[in-house]
N, C-alpha and C positions, 0 to 999 in steps of 0.2 A: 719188688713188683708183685702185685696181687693176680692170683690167678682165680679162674672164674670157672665155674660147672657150666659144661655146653648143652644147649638149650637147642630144643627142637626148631625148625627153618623157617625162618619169619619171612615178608615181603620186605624186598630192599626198600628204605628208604629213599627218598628223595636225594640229589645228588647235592653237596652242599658244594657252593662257587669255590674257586681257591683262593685261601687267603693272600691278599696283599698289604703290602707295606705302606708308612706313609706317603714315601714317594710313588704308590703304584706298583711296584714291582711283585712278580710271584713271588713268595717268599718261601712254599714247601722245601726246595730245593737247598735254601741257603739255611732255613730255619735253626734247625741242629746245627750247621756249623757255627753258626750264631752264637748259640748258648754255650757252648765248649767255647768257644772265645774266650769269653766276658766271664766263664768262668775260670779259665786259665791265667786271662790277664790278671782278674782280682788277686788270684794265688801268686801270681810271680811279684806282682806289687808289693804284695805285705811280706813276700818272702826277700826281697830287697830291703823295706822298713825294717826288717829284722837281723839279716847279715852284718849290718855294723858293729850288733852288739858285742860279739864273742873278740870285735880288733879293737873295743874299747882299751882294754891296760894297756896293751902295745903302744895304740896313739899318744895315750894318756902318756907314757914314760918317752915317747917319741918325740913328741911335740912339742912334751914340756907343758900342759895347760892343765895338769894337777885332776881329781877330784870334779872339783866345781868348773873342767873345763866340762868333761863327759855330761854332767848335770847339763851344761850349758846345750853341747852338740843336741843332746836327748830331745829340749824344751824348747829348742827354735824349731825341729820339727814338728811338736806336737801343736806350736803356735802357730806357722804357717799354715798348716793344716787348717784348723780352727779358721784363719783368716778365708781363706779359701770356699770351706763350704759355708761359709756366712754369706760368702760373695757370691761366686761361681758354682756353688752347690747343688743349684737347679737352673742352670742356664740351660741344658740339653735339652729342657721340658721345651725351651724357644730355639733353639739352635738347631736341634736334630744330637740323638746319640753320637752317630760318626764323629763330625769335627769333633767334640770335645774330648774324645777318649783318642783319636788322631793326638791333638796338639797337649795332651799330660801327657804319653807316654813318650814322644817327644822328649817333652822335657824334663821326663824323668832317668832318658839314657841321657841326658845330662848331665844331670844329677848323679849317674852311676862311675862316667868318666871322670867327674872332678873328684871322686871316690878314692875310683883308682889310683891318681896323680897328687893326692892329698899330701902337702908336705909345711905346711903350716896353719896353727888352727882359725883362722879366720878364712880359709878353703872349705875348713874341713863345715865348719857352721852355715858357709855360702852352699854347700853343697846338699845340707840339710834341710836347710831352707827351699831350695829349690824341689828337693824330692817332698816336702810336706806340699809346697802348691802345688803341684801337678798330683798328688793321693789323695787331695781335698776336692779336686776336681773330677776323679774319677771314682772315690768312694760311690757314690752315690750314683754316680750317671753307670757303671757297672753294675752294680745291684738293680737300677729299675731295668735295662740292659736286660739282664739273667730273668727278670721277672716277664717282663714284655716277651721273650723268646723261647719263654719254657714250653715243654710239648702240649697240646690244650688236653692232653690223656695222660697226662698227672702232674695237674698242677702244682705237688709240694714236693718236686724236684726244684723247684727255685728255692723254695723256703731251704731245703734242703743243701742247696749248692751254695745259696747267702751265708751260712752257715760255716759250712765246712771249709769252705775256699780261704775267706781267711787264715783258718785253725792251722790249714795245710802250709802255709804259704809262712805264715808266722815260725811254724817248727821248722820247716825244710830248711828256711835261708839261716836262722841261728845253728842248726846242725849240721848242714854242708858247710857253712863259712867255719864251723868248730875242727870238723873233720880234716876240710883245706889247710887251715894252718898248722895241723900239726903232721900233713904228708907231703907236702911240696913246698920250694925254694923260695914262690912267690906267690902266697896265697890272695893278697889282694886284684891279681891278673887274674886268676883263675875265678876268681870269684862276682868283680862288679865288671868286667869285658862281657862277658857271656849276658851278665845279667840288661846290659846295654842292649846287644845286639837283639836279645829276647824282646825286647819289648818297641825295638824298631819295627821289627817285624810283625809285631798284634797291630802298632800304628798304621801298617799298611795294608795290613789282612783285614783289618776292619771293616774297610770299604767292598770286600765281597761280601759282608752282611745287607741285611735289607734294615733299611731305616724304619724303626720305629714311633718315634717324634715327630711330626709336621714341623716345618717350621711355623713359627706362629710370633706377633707383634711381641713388645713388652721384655725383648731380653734385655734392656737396656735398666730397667726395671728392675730388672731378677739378679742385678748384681748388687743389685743395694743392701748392703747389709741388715739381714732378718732373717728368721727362723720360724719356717709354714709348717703346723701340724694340723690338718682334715679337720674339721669342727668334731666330726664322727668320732675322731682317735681321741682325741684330748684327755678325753679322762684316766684312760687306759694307760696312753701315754705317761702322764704324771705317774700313777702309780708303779707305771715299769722303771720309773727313772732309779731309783734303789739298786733292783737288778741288774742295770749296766752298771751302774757305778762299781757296784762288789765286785763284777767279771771283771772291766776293763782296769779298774784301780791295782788289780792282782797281776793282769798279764802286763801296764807298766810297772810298778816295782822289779817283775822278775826281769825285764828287758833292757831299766835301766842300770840298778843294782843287784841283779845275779851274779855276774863272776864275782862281787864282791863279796855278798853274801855267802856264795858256795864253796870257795877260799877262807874265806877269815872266818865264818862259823861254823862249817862243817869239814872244817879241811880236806875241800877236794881241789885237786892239781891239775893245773894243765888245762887249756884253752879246752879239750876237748872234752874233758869230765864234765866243766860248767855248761856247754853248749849243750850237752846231751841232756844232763837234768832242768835247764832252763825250756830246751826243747819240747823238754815231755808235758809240760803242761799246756799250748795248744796241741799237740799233737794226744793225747786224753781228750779235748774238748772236740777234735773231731769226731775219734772213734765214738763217742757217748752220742753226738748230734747224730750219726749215721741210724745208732740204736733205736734212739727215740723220734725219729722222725716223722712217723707215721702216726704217735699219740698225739692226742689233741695239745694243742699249743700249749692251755694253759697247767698241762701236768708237765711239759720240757720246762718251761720258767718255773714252777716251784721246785722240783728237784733241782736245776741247776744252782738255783739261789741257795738251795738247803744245803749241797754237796759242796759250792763254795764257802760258806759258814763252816761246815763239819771239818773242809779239809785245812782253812786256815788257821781252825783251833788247832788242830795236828801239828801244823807245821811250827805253832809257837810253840807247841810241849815238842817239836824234834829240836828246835835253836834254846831250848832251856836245857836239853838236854845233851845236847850235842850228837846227836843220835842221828847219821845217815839215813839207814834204813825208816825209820822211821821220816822224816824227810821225802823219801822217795813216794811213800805212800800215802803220804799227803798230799805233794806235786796232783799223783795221778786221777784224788778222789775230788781236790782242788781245779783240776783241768777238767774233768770232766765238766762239773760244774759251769764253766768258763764258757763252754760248745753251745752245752743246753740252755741256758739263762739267754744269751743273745739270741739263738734260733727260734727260742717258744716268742719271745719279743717280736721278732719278727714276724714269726708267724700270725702272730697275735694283731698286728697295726696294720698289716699290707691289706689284707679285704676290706679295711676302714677307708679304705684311699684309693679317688678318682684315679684314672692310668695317669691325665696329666698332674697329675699330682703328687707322683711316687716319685720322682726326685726331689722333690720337698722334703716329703714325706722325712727320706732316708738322710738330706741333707741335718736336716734336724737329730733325727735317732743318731748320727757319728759326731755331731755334735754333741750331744751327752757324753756319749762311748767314751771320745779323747779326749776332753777336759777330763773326765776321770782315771783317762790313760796318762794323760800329760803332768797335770796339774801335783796330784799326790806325792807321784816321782819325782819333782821339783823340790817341793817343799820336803820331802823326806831324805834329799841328797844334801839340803845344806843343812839339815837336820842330825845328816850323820855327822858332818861336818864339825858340828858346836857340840851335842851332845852324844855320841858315838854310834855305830850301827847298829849293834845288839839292842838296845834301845829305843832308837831309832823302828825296826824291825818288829820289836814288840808291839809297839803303842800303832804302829802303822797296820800290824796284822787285826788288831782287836776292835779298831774300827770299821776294817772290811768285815769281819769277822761278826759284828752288830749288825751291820747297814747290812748284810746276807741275810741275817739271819731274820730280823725287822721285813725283810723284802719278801722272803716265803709266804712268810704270813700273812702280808694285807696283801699280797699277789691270791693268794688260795682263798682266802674271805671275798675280795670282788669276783671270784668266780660264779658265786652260791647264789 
């Protein structure tokens, strides 16, 4: 928060009316509850998308569905996903925010109970499925959400909270579910019950927010599968696309194939080692977004692009070398990267874009995100598959590790 020199007693201004909401209503009142919301749901969301990962080998040796089962659990989430904001991505723009973040998180403590009860793997993929449409449906209608209801006395607390919310939520739920399983009887209770109950209750707390969205004709429309970028954004847009790819393509590897990699290459033990080091690289990307928040967007997007390049070379000279430590410091220079690169993005698209047009907007921007979350991790699981993970690992980090690096740069040249 910036503080200011007090300044000799001016005539009060004119009294400005109180804002209201789409539907009419004051909104001062509810305003901030609002925005702690939309930004706690976001974080418990991704903190959900991400608790699976640490009970992968369990299931994996549970279940019986090998390998290429985890591949599979991984990629029907990142697919429904995809399906979702192509369809429903920007429905709230016609709907109203409420219902739609009402009926995902719904059925995303649906998604957290089939979790819990997972006992064979066509559950365990229905249950995925289910939590990727209901995160497709709310990626974006939270983000314009957080944006629509940030305080109008400092507006890059959205940019801000877009940001960090995920990063938080992504660490949290891999490093509590890591934690969970290695201190209690029955970590999977402990873990997707609570995370149920959490997200019934944003479902219903919701509606003491003040609606943002009018309803408005054309939802019917806005399910059709397409991807709306602002005429304004466009160019910006393209050029950003490099930068998510780096970030997002790094935080899927580590979420799909982390315990494997943090095992089999660096020999670390135990659910909770890998959850911790898997954890640290969004939880580096928060702390770095909170740092750079206040710089103009386009120096968060080239440093993070840069510190993603920088730290994936690292982390290939720590898997050549076998080298932990070295590893760790990669993780953290690689996380940072991960915060900054999506928040300067951010920051960078949102003033390009109409209000009703910011679930578009965003529907599109996580459309990048998780093809490059989803996609790589796919192909580089059956990749371990045939040709083995060290390999694998390599060739996968040196393309993130270009596309970072390529991305700094004509990110930092369209500034000039």
């Amino acid at each position: 928060m910036q503080t200011t020199t007090p300044s000799p007693p001016t005539p009060s201004p004119p009294t400005r009316p109180v804002p209201t909401a789409a539907d009419g209503a004051p909104v001062l009142p509810r305003r901030r509850f609002g925005f702690v919301l939309a930004g706690l749901g976001s974080t418990l969301m991704l903190a959900g998308a991400s608790a699976p990962s640490p009970f992968y080998p369990e299931l994996q040796e549970r279940l019986g569905i090998g390998p290429i089962g985890v591949t599979i659990a991984f990629s029907a989430y990142a697919l429904a996903l995809l399906v979702a904001l192509l369809t429903i991505g920007s429905v709230s723009d016609h709907l109203g925010r409420r219902p739609v973040i009402t009926a995902g998180f719904v059925v995303l403590a649906a998604s957290m109970l089939l979790l819990w009860h997972v006992d064979s793997g066509a559950l365990l993929y229905l249950a995925r499925v289910l939590q990727g449409l209901a995160s497709g449906a709310l990626l974006s209608t939270l983000s314009a959400t957080i944006i629509d209801l940030a305080p109008p006395e400092r507006p890059r607390a959205a940019t801000l909270l877009n940001a960090i919310a995920p990063m938080i939520g992504l660490a949290s739920g891999t490093i509590l579910a890591g934690v969970l399983l290695q201190t209690v009887a029955d970590p999977s209770s402990w873990t997707f019950l609570p995370l149920a109950i959490a997200y019934l209750l944003i479902a219903v707390s919701i509606w003491n927010v003040p609606e943002t969205s009018a309803r408005a004709p054309g939802w019917a429309r806005a399910i059709r599968p397409r991807a709306a970028v602002p005429v304004d954004a466009r160019r910006l847009f393209v050029v950003s696309i490099p930068i998510v790819l780096g970030g997002w393509a790094t935080g899927g590897l580590f979420l799909s194939l982390g315990p494997s990699i943090m095992h089999t290459e660096l020999g670390v033990d135990g659910q909770l080692g890998g959850a911790l080091l898997i954890g640290l690289l969004p939880a580096a990307g928060a702390v770095a977004a909170a740092v750079l928040h206040r710089r103009r967007p386009v120096v968060a997007a080239v440093y993070g692009a840069s510190a993603l390049s920088a730290g994936t070379v690292l982390l290939l000279v720590a898997l050549i070398l076998g080298s932990l430590p070295i590893a760790v410091v990669a993780v953290v220079i690689a996380g940072t990267g991960f915060g900054t690169a999506f928040m300067g993005t951010i920051a960078s698209l949102v003033p390009l874009a109409p209000a009703d047009e910011r679930a578009e907007l965003f529907a599109a921007l996580y459309i990048v995100a998780y093809l490059s979350f989803g996609v790589p991790a796919v192909i580089a699981g059956l990749l371990a598959s045939a040709i083995g993970l060290h390999a694998t690992v390599l060739g996968y980090g040196t393309v993130v590790a270009v596309a970072a690096g390529t991305a700094a740069v004509v990110r930092a040249r369209s500034a000039r």
